[in-house]
PDB file of N, CA, C and O in Angstrom:
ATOM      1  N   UNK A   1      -0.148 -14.944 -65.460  1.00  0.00           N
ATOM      2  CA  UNK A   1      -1.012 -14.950 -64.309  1.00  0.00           C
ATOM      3  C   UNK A   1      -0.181 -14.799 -63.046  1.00  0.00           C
ATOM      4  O   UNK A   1       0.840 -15.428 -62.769  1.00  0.00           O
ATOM      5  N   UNK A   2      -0.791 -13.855 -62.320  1.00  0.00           N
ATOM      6  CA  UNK A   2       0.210 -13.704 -61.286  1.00  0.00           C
ATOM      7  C   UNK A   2      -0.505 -14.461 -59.997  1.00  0.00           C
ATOM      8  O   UNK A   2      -1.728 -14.486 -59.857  1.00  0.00           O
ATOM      9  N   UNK A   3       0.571 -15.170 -58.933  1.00  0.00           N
ATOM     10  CA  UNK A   3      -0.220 -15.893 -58.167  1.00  0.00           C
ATOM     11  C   UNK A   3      -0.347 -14.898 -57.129  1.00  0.00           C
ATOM     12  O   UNK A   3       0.517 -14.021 -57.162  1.00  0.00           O
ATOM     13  N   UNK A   4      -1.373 -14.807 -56.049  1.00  0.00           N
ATOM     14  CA  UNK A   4      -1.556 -14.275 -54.721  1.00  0.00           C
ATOM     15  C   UNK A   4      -0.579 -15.026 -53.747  1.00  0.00           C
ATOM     16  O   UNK A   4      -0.488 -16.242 -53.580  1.00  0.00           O
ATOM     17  N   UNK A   5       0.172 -13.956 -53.109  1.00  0.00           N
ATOM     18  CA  UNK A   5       1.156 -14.165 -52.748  1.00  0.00           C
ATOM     19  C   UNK A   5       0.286 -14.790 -51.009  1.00  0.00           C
ATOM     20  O   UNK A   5      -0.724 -14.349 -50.461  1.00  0.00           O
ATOM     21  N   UNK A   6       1.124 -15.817 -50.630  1.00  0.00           N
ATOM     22  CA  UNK A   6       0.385 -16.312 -49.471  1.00  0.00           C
ATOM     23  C   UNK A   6       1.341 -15.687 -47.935  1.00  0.00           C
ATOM     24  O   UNK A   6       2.402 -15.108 -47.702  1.00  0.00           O
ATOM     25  N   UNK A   7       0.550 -16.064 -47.423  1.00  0.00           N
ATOM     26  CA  UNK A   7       0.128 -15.308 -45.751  1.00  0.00           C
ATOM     27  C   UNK A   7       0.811 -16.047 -45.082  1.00  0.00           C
ATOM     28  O   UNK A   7       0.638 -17.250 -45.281  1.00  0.00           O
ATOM     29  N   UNK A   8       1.792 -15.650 -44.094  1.00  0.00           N
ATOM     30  CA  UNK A   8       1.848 -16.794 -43.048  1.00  0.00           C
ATOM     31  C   UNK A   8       3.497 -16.125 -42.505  1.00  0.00           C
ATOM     32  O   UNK A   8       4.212 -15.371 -43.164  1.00  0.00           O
ATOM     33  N   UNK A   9       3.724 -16.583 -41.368  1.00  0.00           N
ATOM     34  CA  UNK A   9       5.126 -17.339 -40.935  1.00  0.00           C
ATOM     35  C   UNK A   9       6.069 -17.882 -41.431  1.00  0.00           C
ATOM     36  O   UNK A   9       5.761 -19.059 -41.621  1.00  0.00           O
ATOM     37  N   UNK A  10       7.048 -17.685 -41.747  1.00  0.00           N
ATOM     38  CA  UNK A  10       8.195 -18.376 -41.798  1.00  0.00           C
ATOM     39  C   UNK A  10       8.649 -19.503 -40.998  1.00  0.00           C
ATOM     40  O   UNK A  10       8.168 -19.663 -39.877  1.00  0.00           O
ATOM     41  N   UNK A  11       9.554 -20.327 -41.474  1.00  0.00           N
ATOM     42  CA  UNK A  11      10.005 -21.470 -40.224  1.00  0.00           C
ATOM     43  C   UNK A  11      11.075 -20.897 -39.661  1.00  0.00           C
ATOM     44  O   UNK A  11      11.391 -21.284 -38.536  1.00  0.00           O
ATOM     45  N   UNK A  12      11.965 -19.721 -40.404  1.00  0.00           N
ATOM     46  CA  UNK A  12      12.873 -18.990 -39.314  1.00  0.00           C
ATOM     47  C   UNK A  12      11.813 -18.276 -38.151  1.00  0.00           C
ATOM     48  O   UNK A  12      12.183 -18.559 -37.012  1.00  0.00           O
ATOM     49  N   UNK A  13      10.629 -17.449 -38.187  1.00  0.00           N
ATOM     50  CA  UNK A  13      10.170 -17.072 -37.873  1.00  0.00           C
ATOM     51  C   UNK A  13       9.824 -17.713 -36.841  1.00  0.00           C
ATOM     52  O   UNK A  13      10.216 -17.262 -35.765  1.00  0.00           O
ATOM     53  N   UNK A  14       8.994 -18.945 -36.846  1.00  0.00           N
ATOM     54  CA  UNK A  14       8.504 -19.689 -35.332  1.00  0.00           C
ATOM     55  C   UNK A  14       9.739 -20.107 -34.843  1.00  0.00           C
ATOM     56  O   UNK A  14       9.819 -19.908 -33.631  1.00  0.00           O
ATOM     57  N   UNK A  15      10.758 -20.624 -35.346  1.00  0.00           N
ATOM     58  CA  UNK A  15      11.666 -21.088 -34.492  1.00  0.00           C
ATOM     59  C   UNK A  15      12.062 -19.759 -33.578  1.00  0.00           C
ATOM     60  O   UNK A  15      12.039 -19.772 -32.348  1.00  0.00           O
ATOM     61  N   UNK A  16      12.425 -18.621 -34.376  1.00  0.00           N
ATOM     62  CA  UNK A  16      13.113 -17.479 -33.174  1.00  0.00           C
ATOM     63  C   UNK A  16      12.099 -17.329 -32.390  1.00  0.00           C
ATOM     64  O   UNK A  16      12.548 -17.476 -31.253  1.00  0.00           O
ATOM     65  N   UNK A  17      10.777 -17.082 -32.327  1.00  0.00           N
ATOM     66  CA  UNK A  17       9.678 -16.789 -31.152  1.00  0.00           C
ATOM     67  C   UNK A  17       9.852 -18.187 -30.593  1.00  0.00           C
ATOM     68  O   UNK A  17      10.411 -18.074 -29.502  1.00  0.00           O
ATOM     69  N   UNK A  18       9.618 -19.413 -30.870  1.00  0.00           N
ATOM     70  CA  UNK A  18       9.915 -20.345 -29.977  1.00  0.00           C
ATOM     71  C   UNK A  18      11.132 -19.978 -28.772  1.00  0.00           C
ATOM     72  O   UNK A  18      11.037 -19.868 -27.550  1.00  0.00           O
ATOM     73  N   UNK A  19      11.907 -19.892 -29.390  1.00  0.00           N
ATOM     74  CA  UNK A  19      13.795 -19.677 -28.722  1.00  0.00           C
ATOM     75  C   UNK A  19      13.188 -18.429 -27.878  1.00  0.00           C
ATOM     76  O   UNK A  19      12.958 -18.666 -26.692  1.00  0.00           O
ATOM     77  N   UNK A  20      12.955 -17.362 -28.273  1.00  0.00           N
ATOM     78  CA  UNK A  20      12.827 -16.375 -27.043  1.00  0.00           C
ATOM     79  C   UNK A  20      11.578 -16.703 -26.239  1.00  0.00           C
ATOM     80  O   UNK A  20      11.677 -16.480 -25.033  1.00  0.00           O
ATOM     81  N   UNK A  21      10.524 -17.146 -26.639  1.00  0.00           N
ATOM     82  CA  UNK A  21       9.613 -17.708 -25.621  1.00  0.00           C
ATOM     83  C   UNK A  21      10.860 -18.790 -24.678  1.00  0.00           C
ATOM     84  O   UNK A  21      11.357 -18.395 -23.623  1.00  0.00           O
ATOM     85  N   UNK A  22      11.043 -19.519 -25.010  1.00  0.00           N
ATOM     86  CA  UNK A  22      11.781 -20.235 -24.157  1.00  0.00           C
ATOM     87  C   UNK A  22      12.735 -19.977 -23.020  1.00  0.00           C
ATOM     88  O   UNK A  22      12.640 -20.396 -21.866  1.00  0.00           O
ATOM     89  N   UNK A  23      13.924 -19.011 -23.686  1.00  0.00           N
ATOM     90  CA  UNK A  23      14.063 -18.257 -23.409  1.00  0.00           C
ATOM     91  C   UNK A  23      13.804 -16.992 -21.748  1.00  0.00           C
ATOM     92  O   UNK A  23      14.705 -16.547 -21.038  1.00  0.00           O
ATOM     93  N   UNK A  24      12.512 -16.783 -21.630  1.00  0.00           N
ATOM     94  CA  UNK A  24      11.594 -16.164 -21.028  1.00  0.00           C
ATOM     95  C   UNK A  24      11.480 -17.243 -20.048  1.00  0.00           C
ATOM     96  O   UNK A  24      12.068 -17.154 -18.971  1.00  0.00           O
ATOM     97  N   UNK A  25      10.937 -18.009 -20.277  1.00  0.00           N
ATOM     98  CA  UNK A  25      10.296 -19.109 -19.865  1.00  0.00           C
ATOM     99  C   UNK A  25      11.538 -19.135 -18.480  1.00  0.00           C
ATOM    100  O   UNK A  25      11.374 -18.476 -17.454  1.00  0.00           O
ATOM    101  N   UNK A  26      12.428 -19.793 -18.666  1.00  0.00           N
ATOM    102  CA  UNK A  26      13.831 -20.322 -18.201  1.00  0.00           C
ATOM    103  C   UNK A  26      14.124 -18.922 -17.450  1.00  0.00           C
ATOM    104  O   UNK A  26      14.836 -19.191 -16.482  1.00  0.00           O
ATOM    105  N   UNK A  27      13.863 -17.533 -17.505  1.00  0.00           N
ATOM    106  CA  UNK A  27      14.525 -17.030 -16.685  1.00  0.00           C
ATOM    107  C   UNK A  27      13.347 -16.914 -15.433  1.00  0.00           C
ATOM    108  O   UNK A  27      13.480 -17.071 -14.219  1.00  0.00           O
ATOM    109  N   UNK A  28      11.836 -16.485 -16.466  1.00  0.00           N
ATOM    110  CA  UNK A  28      10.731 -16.648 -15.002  1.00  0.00           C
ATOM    111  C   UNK A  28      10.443 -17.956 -13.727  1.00  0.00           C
ATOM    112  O   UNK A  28       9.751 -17.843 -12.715  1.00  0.00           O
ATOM    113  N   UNK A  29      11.161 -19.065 -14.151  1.00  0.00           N
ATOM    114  CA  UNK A  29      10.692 -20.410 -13.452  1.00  0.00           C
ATOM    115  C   UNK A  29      11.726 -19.837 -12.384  1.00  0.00           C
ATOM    116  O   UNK A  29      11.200 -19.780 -11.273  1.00  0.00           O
ATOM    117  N   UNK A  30      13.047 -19.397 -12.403  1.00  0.00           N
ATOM    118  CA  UNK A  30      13.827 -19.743 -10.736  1.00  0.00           C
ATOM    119  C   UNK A  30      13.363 -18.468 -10.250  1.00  0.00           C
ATOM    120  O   UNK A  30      13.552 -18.282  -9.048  1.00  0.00           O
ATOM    121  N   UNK A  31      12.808 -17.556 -10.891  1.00  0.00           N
ATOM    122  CA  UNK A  31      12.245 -16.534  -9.528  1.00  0.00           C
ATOM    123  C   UNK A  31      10.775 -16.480  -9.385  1.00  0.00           C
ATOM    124  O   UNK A  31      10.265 -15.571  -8.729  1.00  0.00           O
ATOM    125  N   UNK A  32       9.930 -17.560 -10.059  1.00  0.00           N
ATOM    126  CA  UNK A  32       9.059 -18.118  -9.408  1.00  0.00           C
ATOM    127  C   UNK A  32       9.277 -19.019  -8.485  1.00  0.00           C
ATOM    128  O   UNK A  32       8.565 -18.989  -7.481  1.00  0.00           O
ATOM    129  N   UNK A  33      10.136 -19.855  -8.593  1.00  0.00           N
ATOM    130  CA  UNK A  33      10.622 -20.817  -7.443  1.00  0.00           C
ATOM    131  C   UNK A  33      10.849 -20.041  -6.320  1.00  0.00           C
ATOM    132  O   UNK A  33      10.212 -20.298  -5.298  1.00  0.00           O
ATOM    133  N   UNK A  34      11.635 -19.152  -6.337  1.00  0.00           N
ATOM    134  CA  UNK A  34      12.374 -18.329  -5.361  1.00  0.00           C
ATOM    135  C   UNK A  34      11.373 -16.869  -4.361  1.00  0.00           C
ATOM    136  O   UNK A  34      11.680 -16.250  -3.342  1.00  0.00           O
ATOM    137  N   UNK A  35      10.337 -16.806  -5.126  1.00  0.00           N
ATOM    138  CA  UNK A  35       8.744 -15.924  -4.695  1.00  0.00           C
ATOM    139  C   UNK A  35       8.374 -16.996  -3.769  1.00  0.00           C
ATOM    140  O   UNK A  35       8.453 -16.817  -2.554  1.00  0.00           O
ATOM    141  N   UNK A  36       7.934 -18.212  -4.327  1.00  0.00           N
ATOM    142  CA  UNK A  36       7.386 -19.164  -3.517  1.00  0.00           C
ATOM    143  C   UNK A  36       7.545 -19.608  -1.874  1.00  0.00           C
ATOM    144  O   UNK A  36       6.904 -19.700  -0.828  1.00  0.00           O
ATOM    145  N   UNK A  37       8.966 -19.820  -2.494  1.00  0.00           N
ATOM    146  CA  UNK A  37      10.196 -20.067  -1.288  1.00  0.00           C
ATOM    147  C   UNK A  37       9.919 -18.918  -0.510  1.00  0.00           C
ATOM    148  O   UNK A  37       9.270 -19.176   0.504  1.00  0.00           O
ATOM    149  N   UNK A  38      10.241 -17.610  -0.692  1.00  0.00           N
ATOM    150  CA  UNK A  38      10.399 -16.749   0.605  1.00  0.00           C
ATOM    151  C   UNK A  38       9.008 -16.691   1.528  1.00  0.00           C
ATOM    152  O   UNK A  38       9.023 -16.432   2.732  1.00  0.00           O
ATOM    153  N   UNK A  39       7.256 -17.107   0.400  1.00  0.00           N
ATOM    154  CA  UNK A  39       6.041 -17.191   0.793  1.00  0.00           C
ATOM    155  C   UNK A  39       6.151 -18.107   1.683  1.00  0.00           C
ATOM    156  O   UNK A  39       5.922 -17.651   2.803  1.00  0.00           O
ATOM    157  N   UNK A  40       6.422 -19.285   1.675  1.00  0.00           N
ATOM    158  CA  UNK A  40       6.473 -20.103   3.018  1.00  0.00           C
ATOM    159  C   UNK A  40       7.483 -20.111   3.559  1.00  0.00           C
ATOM    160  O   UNK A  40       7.654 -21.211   4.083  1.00  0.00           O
ATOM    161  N   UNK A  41       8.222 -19.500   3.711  1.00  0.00           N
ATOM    162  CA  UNK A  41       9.532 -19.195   4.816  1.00  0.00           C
ATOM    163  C   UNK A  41       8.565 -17.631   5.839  1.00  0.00           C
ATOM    164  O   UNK A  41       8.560 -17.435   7.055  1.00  0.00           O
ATOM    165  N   UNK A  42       8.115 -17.090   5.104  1.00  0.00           N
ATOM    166  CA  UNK A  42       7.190 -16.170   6.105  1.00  0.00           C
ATOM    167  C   UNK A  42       6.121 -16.627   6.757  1.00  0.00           C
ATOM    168  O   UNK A  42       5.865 -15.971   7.767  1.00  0.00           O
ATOM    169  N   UNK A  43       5.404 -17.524   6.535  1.00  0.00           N
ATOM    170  CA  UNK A  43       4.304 -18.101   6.968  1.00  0.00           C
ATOM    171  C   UNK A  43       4.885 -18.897   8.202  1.00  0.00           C
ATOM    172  O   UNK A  43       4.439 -19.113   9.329  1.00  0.00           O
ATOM    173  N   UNK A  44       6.048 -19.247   7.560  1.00  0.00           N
ATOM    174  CA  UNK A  44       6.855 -20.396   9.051  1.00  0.00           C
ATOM    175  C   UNK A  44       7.400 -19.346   9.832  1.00  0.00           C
ATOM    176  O   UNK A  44       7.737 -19.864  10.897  1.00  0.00           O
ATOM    177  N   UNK A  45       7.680 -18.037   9.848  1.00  0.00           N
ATOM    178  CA  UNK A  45       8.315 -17.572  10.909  1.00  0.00           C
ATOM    179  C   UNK A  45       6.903 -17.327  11.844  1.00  0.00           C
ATOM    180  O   UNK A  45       6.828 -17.591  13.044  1.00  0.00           O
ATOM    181  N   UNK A  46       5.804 -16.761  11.009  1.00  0.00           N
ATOM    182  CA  UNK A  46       4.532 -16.382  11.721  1.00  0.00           C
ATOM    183  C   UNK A  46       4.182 -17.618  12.529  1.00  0.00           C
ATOM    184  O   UNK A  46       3.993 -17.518  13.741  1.00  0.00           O
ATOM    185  N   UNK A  47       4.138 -18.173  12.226  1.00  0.00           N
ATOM    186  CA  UNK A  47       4.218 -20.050  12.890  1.00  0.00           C
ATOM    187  C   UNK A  47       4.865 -19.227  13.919  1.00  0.00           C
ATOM    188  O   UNK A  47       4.360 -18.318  14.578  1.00  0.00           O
ATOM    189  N   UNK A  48       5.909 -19.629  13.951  1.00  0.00           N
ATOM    190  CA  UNK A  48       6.653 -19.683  14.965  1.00  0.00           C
ATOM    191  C   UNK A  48       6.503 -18.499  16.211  1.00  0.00           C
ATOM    192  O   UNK A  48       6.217 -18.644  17.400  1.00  0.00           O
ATOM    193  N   UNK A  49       6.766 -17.484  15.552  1.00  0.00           N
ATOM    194  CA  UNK A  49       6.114 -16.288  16.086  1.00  0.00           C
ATOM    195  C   UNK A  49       4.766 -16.703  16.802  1.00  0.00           C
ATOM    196  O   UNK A  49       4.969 -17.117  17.943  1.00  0.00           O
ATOM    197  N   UNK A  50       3.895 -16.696  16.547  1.00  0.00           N
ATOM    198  CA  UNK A  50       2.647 -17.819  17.149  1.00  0.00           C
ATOM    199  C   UNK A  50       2.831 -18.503  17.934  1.00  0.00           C
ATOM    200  O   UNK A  50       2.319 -18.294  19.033  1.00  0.00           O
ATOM    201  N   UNK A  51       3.510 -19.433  17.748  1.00  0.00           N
ATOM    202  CA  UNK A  51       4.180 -20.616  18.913  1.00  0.00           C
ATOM    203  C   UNK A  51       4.525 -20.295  19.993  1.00  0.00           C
ATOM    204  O   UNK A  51       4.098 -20.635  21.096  1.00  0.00           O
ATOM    205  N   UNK A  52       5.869 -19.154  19.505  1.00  0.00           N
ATOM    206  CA  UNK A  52       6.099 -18.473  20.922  1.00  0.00           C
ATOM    207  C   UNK A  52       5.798 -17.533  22.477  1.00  0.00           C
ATOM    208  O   UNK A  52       6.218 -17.289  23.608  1.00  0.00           O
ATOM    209  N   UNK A  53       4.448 -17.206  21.207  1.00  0.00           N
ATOM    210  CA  UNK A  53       3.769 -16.120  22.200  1.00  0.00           C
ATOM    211  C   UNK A  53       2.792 -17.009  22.921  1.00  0.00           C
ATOM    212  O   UNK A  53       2.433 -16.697  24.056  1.00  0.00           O
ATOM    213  N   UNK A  54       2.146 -18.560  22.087  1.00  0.00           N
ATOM    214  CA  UNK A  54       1.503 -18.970  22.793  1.00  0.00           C
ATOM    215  C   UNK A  54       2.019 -19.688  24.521  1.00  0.00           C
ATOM    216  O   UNK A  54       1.491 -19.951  25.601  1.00  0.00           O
ATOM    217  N   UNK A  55       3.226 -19.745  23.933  1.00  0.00           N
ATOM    218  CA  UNK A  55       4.617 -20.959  25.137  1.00  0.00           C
ATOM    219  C   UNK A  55       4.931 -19.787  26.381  1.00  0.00           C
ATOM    220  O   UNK A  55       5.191 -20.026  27.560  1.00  0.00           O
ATOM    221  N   UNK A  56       4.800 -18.273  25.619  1.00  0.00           N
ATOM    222  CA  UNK A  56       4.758 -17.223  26.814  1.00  0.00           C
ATOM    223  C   UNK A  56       3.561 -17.524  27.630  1.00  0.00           C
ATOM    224  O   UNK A  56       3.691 -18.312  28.568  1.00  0.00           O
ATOM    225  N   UNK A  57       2.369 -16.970  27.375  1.00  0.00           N
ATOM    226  CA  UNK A  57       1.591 -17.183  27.912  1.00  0.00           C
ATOM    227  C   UNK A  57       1.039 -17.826  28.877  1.00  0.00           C
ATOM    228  O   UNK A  57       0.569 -17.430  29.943  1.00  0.00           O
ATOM    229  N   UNK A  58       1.184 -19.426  28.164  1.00  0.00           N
ATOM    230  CA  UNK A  58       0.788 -20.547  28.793  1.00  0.00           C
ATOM    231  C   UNK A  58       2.069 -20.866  29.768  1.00  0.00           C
ATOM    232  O   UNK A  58       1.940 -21.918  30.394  1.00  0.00           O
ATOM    233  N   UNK A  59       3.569 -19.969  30.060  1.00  0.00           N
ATOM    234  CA  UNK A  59       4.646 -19.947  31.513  1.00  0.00           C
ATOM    235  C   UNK A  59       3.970 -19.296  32.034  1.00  0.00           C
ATOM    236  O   UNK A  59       3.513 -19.779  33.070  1.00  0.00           O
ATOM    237  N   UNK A  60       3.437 -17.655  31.607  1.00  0.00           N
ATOM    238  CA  UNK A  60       2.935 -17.147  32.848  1.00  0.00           C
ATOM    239  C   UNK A  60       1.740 -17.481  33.079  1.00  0.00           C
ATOM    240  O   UNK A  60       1.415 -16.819  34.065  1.00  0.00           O
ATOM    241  N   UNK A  61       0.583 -18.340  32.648  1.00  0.00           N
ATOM    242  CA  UNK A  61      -0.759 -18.776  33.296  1.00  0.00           C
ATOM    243  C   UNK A  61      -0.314 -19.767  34.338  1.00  0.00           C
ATOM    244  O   UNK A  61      -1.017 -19.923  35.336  1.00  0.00           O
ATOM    245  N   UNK A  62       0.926 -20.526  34.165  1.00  0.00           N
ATOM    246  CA  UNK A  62       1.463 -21.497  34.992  1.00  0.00           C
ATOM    247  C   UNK A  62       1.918 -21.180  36.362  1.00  0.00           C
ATOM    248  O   UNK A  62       1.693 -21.749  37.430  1.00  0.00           O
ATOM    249  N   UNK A  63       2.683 -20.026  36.040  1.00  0.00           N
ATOM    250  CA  UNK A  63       3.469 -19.322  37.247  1.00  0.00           C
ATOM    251  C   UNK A  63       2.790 -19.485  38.220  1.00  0.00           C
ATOM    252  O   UNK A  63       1.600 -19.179  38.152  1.00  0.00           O
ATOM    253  N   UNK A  64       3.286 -19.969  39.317  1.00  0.00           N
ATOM    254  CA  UNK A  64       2.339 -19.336  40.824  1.00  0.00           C
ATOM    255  C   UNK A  64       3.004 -18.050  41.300  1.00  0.00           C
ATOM    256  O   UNK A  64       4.139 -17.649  41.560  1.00  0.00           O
ATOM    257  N   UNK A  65       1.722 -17.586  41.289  1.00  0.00           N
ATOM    258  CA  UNK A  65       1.308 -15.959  41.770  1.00  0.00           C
ATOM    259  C   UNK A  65       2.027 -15.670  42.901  1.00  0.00           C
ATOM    260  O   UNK A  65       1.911 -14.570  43.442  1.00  0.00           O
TER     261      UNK A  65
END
């Protein structure tokens, strides 16, 4: 009697997709960190940028004419 040979994965098998998922994992996190980072480093210059034009303004509304 021959048995039906069964279906599946290996345990070498999940371990190497584990390891390269991981892998993956570890190289996408510091240039997600690093996307993030430059997103609010632009938002703060626009800040600022903002700030400044408002600090113009509000010298020359001050100025006497």
């Amino acid at each position: 009697m021959k048995r039906p040979r069964q279906r599946g994965f290996t345990l070498i098998e999940l371990i190497v997709t584990v390891f390269i998922i991981s892998i993956l994992v570890g190289l996408a996190l510091p240039l997600a960190k690093n996307s993030i980072k430059r997103e609010k480093e632009f938002e703060l210059h626009a800040a600022l940028r903002e700030m400044r034009v408002a600090i113009d303004k509000y010298k020359d509304a001050s100025d006497p004419a």
